[in-house]
C-alpha positions in Angstrom: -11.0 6.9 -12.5 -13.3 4.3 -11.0 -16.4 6.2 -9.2 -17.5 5.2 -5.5 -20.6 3.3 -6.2 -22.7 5.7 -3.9 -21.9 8.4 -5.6 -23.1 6.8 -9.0 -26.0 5.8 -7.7 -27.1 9.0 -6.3 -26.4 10.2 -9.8 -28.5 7.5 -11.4 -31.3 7.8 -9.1 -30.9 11.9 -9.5 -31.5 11.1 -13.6 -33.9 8.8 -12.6 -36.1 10.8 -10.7 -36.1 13.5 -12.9 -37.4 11.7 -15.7 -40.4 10.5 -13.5 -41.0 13.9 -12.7 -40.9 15.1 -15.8 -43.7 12.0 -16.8 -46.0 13.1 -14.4 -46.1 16.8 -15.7 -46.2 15.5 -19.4 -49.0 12.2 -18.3 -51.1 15.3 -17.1 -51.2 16.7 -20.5 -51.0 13.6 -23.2 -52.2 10.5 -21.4 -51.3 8.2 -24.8 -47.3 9.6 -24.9 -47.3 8.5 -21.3 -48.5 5.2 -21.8 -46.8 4.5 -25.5 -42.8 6.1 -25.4 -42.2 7.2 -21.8 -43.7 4.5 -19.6 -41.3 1.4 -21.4 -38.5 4.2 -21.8 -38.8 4.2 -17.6 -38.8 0.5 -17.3 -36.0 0.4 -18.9 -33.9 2.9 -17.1 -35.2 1.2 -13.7 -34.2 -2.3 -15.0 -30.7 -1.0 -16.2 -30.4 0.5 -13.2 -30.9 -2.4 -10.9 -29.2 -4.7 -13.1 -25.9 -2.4 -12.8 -26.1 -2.3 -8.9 -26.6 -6.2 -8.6 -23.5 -6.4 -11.0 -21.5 -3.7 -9.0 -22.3 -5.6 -5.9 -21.3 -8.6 -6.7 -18.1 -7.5 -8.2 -17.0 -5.4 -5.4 -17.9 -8.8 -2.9 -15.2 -10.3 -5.2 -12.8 -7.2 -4.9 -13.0 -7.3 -1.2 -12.3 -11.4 -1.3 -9.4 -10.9 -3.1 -8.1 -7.7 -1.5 -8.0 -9.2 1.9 -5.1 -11.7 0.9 -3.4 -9.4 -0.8 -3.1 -7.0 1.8 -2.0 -9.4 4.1 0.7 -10.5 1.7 1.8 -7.1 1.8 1.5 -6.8 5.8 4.1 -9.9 5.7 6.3 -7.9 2.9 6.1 -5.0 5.1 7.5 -6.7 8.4 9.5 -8.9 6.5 11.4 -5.6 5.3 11.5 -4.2 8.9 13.2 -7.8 9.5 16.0 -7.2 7.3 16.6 -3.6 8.9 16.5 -5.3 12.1 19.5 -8.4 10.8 21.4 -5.4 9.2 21.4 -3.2 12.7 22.2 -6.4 14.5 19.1 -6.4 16.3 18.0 -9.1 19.2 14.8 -10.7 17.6 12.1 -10.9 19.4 11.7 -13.4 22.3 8.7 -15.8 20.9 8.4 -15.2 17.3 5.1 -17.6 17.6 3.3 -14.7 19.4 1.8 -12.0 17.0 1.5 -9.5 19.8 5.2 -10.0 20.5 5.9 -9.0 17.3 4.1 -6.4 16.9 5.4 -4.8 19.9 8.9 -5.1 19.2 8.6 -3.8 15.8 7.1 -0.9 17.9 9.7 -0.5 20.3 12.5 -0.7 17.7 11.0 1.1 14.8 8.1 3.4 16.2 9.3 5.7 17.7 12.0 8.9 17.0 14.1 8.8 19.8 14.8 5.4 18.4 15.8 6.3 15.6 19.3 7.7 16.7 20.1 4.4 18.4 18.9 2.4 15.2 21.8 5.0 12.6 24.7 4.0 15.8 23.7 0.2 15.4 23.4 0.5 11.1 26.9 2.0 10.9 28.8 -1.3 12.6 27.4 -3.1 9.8 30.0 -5.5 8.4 30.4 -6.8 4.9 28.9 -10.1 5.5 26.1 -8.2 6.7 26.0 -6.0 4.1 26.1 -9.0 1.2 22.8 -10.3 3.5 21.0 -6.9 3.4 21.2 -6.2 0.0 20.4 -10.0 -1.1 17.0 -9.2 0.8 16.1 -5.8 0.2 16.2 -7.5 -3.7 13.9 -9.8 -2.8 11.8 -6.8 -1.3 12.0 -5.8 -4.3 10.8 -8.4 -6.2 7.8 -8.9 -4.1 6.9 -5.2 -4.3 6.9 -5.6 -8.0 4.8 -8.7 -7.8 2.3 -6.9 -6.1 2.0 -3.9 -7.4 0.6 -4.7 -10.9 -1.7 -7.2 -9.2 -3.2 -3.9 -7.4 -3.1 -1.6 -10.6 -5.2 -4.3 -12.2 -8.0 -4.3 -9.9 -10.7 -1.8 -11.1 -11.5 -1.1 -7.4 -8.4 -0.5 -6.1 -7.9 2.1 -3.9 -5.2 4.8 -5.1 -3.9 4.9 -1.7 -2.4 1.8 -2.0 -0.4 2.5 -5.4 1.0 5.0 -4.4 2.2 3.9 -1.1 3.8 0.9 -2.9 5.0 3.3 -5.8 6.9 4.8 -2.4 8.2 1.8 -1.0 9.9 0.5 -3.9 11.6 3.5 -4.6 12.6 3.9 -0.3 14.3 0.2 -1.1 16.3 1.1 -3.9 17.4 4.7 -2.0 18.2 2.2 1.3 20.2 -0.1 -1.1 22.4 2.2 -3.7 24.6 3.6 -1.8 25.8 0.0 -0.9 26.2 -1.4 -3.9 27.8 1.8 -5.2 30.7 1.8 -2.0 30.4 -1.4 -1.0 33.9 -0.1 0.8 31.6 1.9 3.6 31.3 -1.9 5.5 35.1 -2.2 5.5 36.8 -1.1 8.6 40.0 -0.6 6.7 38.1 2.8 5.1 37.1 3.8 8.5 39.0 7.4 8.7 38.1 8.2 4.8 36.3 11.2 5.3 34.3 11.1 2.0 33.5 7.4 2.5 32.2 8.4 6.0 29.9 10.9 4.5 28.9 8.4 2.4 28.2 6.0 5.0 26.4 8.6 7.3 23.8 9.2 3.9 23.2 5.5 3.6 22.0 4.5 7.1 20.2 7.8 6.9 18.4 6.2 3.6 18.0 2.7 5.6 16.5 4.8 8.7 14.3 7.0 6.1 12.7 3.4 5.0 12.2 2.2 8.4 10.3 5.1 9.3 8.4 4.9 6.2 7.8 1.4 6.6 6.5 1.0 10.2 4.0 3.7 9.2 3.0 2.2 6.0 2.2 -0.6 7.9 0.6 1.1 11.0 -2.1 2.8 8.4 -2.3 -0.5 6.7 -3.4 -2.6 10.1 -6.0 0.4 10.2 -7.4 -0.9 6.7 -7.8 -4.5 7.3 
Protein backbone atom coordinates (compact mmCIF):
# COMPACT_ATOMS: atom_id res chain seq x y z
CA UNK A 1 0.00 0.00 0.00
CA UNK A 2 1.50 3.19 -1.33
CA UNK A 3 0.66 6.15 1.18
CA UNK A 4 -0.78 9.65 -0.13
CA UNK A 5 2.16 11.83 0.18
CA UNK A 6 0.21 14.34 2.49
CA UNK A 7 -0.46 12.03 4.74
CA UNK A 8 3.32 10.96 5.15
CA UNK A 9 4.35 14.11 5.54
CA UNK A 10 2.10 15.14 8.21
CA UNK A 11 3.46 12.04 9.87
CA UNK A 12 7.07 13.07 9.27
CA UNK A 13 6.67 16.54 10.27
CA UNK A 14 4.38 15.05 13.48
CA UNK A 15 7.90 12.95 14.35
CA UNK A 16 9.67 15.86 13.48
CA UNK A 17 8.30 18.24 15.70
CA UNK A 18 8.23 16.19 18.48
CA UNK A 19 11.72 15.62 18.56
CA UNK A 20 12.31 19.47 18.53
CA UNK A 21 10.15 19.72 21.32
CA UNK A 22 11.55 17.37 23.16
CA UNK A 23 15.29 19.30 22.42
CA UNK A 24 14.14 22.36 23.81
CA UNK A 25 12.92 20.74 27.14
CA UNK A 26 16.25 18.67 27.29
CA UNK A 27 18.65 21.99 25.83
CA UNK A 28 17.12 23.71 29.02
CA UNK A 29 18.66 21.19 31.27
CA UNK A 30 22.15 19.95 29.48
CA UNK A 31 23.19 22.64 27.03
CA UNK A 32 26.36 20.20 25.81
CA UNK A 33 23.86 17.02 24.85
CA UNK A 34 21.99 19.61 22.89
CA UNK A 35 24.79 20.91 21.02
CA UNK A 36 26.88 17.29 20.70
CA UNK A 37 24.05 14.28 19.85
CA UNK A 38 20.71 15.94 19.36
CA UNK A 39 21.40 19.03 17.30
CA UNK A 40 23.27 16.85 14.17
CA UNK A 41 20.64 13.97 15.04
CA UNK A 42 17.96 16.97 13.95
CA UNK A 43 19.83 17.98 10.89
CA UNK A 44 19.66 14.92 9.75
CA UNK A 45 16.05 14.07 10.11
CA UNK A 46 15.32 17.64 8.39
CA UNK A 47 17.64 16.83 5.53
CA UNK A 48 16.12 13.25 5.06
CA UNK A 49 13.16 14.71 5.19
CA UNK A 50 13.43 17.27 2.43
CA UNK A 51 15.44 15.02 0.44
CA UNK A 52 12.36 12.42 0.37
CA UNK A 53 9.74 15.15 -0.53
CA UNK A 54 11.99 16.51 -3.50
CA UNK A 55 12.28 12.72 -4.52
CA UNK A 56 8.47 12.13 -4.09
CA UNK A 57 7.81 15.21 -6.10
CA UNK A 58 9.58 14.51 -8.72
CA UNK A 59 8.43 11.03 -9.13
CA UNK A 60 4.90 11.66 -8.89
CA UNK A 61 5.51 14.64 -11.84
CA UNK A 62 6.66 11.54 -13.78
CA UNK A 63 3.59 9.34 -12.65
CA UNK A 64 1.22 12.00 -13.73
CA UNK A 65 3.32 12.36 -17.32
CA UNK A 66 2.87 8.93 -17.93
CA UNK A 67 -0.57 8.43 -16.52
CA UNK A 68 -2.13 10.93 -18.79
CA UNK A 69 -1.42 8.77 -21.99
CA UNK A 70 -2.35 5.84 -20.53
CA UNK A 71 -5.64 6.87 -19.56
CA UNK A 72 -6.29 8.21 -22.74
CA UNK A 73 -5.39 4.91 -24.29
CA UNK A 74 -7.82 3.41 -22.22
CA UNK A 75 -10.54 6.28 -23.00
CA UNK A 76 -10.03 5.02 -26.84
CA UNK A 77 -10.23 1.13 -25.53
CA UNK A 78 -13.28 2.14 -23.76
CA UNK A 79 -15.25 3.73 -26.83
CA UNK A 80 -13.63 1.48 -29.08
CA UNK A 81 -15.52 -1.39 -27.10
CA UNK A 82 -18.83 0.69 -27.11
CA UNK A 83 -18.06 0.58 -31.06
CA UNK A 84 -18.16 -3.00 -31.36
CA UNK A 85 -21.56 -3.14 -29.33
CA UNK A 86 -22.73 -0.48 -31.58
CA UNK A 87 -21.49 -2.83 -35.25
CA UNK A 88 -23.01 -5.95 -33.42
CA UNK A 89 -26.63 -4.02 -32.66
CA UNK A 90 -26.45 -2.74 -36.15
CA UNK A 91 -26.20 0.67 -35.08
CA UNK A 92 -26.18 3.97 -37.53
CA UNK A 93 -22.62 5.55 -36.67
CA UNK A 94 -22.49 8.66 -35.95
CA UNK A 95 -22.86 11.47 -38.58
CA UNK A 96 -19.15 13.17 -38.56
CA UNK A 97 -16.86 10.84 -36.74
CA UNK A 98 -14.15 13.90 -37.07
CA UNK A 99 -16.26 15.80 -34.36
CA UNK A 100 -15.39 14.63 -30.69
CA UNK A 101 -18.56 16.17 -29.40
CA UNK A 102 -20.51 14.11 -31.93
CA UNK A 103 -19.21 11.26 -30.58
CA UNK A 104 -19.61 11.79 -27.37
CA UNK A 105 -23.10 12.47 -27.72
CA UNK A 106 -24.14 9.64 -29.62
CA UNK A 107 -22.45 7.21 -27.38
CA UNK A 108 -24.79 9.07 -24.87
CA UNK A 109 -27.88 8.80 -26.64
CA UNK A 110 -27.28 5.02 -27.48
CA UNK A 111 -25.59 3.80 -24.41
CA UNK A 112 -26.51 6.32 -21.47
CA UNK A 113 -29.41 6.01 -20.78
CA UNK A 114 -31.91 2.91 -19.39
CA UNK A 115 -34.78 3.24 -21.46
CA UNK A 116 -32.25 2.60 -24.07
CA UNK A 117 -31.37 -0.16 -23.01
CA UNK A 118 -34.54 -2.25 -24.05
CA UNK A 119 -34.22 -0.99 -27.66
CA UNK A 120 -30.29 -1.83 -27.67
CA UNK A 121 -31.36 -6.16 -26.33
CA UNK A 122 -34.33 -5.88 -29.60
CA UNK A 123 -31.46 -4.62 -31.91
CA UNK A 124 -28.56 -7.33 -30.29
CA UNK A 125 -30.93 -10.35 -30.83
CA UNK A 126 -31.08 -9.84 -35.00
CA UNK A 127 -27.50 -10.34 -34.88
CA UNK A 128 -26.44 -12.63 -37.70
CA UNK A 129 -23.46 -14.89 -37.88
CA UNK A 130 -21.36 -12.70 -39.95
CA UNK A 131 -21.93 -10.38 -37.25
CA UNK A 132 -21.31 -12.52 -34.71
CA UNK A 133 -17.74 -13.82 -36.22
CA UNK A 134 -17.03 -9.72 -36.26
CA UNK A 135 -18.01 -9.26 -32.60
CA UNK A 136 -16.19 -11.76 -31.08
CA UNK A 137 -12.95 -11.09 -33.39
CA UNK A 138 -13.03 -7.60 -31.53
CA UNK A 139 -14.17 -8.04 -28.17
CA UNK A 140 -10.62 -10.37 -28.46
CA UNK A 141 -8.88 -7.73 -29.29
CA UNK A 142 -10.58 -5.78 -26.25
CA UNK A 143 -9.18 -8.13 -24.69
CA UNK A 144 -5.96 -8.06 -25.55
CA UNK A 145 -5.65 -4.37 -25.08
CA UNK A 146 -7.12 -4.70 -21.53
CA UNK A 147 -4.42 -7.10 -20.71
CA UNK A 148 -1.88 -4.78 -22.18
CA UNK A 149 -2.86 -2.24 -19.96
CA UNK A 150 -3.47 -3.56 -16.99
CA UNK A 151 0.00 -4.71 -15.87
CA UNK A 152 1.33 -1.42 -17.10
CA UNK A 153 -1.07 0.19 -14.25
CA UNK A 154 -0.27 -2.54 -11.56
CA UNK A 155 3.39 -1.55 -12.14
CA UNK A 156 3.17 2.02 -11.34
CA UNK A 157 3.78 2.57 -7.61
CA UNK A 158 1.26 5.51 -7.71
CA UNK A 159 -1.42 4.02 -9.27
CA UNK A 160 -4.68 4.59 -8.10
CA UNK A 161 -6.59 1.29 -7.01
CA UNK A 162 -9.64 2.59 -8.64
CA UNK A 163 -8.32 1.98 -11.82
CA UNK A 164 -7.38 -1.81 -11.20
CA UNK A 165 -10.12 -2.70 -10.30
CA UNK A 166 -12.32 -1.16 -12.77
CA UNK A 167 -10.11 -2.86 -15.43
CA UNK A 168 -10.09 -6.13 -13.29
CA UNK A 169 -14.11 -5.55 -14.12
CA UNK A 170 -13.93 -4.87 -17.63
CA UNK A 171 -12.01 -7.73 -18.69
CA UNK A 172 -14.02 -10.06 -16.97
CA UNK A 173 -17.76 -8.03 -18.48
CA UNK A 174 -15.86 -8.96 -22.02
CA UNK A 175 -15.38 -12.48 -21.54
CA UNK A 176 -19.21 -12.76 -19.80
CA UNK A 177 -20.41 -10.60 -23.26
CA UNK A 178 -18.44 -13.11 -25.40
CA UNK A 179 -19.04 -16.89 -23.97
CA UNK A 180 -22.09 -17.53 -24.59
CA UNK A 181 -21.23 -16.96 -28.34
CA UNK A 182 -18.59 -18.99 -28.69
CA UNK A 183 -20.24 -21.69 -26.62
CA UNK A 184 -23.81 -21.64 -29.08
CA UNK A 185 -22.52 -20.00 -31.80
CA UNK A 186 -26.10 -21.62 -33.16
CA UNK A 187 -28.02 -18.50 -31.16
CA UNK A 188 -27.12 -16.23 -34.61
CA UNK A 189 -28.70 -18.85 -36.88
CA UNK A 190 -32.23 -18.24 -37.79
CA UNK A 191 -32.76 -21.85 -38.49
CA UNK A 192 -32.65 -22.29 -34.29
CA UNK A 193 -35.08 -19.51 -34.03
CA UNK A 194 -38.07 -21.56 -32.19
CA UNK A 195 -35.48 -23.63 -29.95
CA UNK A 196 -36.72 -22.73 -26.78
CA UNK A 197 -33.45 -23.51 -24.80
CA UNK A 198 -31.32 -21.81 -27.50
CA UNK A 199 -33.71 -18.70 -27.01
CA UNK A 200 -32.99 -18.67 -23.36
CA UNK A 201 -29.60 -18.77 -24.23
CA UNK A 202 -29.82 -16.07 -26.56
CA UNK A 203 -31.95 -13.80 -24.24
CA UNK A 204 -28.74 -14.34 -21.37
CA UNK A 205 -26.21 -13.29 -23.99
CA UNK A 206 -27.47 -9.97 -25.12
CA UNK A 207 -28.37 -9.47 -21.53
CA UNK A 208 -24.33 -10.06 -20.90
CA UNK A 209 -23.52 -7.65 -24.00
CA UNK A 210 -26.10 -4.93 -22.53
CA UNK A 211 -24.62 -5.60 -18.84
CA UNK A 212 -21.04 -4.45 -20.57
CA UNK A 213 -22.40 -1.53 -22.25
CA UNK A 214 -23.77 -0.23 -19.20
CA UNK A 215 -20.69 -0.88 -17.41
CA UNK A 216 -18.70 0.53 -19.97
CA UNK A 217 -20.39 3.96 -20.78
CA UNK A 218 -20.01 4.49 -16.99
CA UNK A 219 -16.47 3.38 -16.71
CA UNK A 220 -15.83 5.85 -19.08
CA UNK A 221 -18.19 8.70 -17.83
CA UNK A 222 -16.07 8.50 -14.24
CA UNK A 223 -13.06 8.24 -16.28
CA UNK A 224 -13.58 11.68 -18.46
CA UNK A 225 -14.14 13.00 -14.70
CA UNK A 226 -10.42 11.94 -13.96
CA UNK A 227 -8.60 13.44 -16.78
Amino acid sequence: MTWPIKKLGKIILGIVVAIFVFIIILSFKNNQIFITIIWPLLCSVLAGFFVYLILEIKDRKHWSDSKLKIVENLDSTLTAVLTTIRLAAGMNPPRDLSIPQEIISFLKDSFGYNSKYQILKDQLKSMDEKKRKIFLSNIQNMQEVVRFLLPIFVSFRKADSWYVKKIFELNEKLYQASVLYVTFPEICDSAFDNDRKLKGIKEQAVTDIVQLANFTFNFKEELSKRL
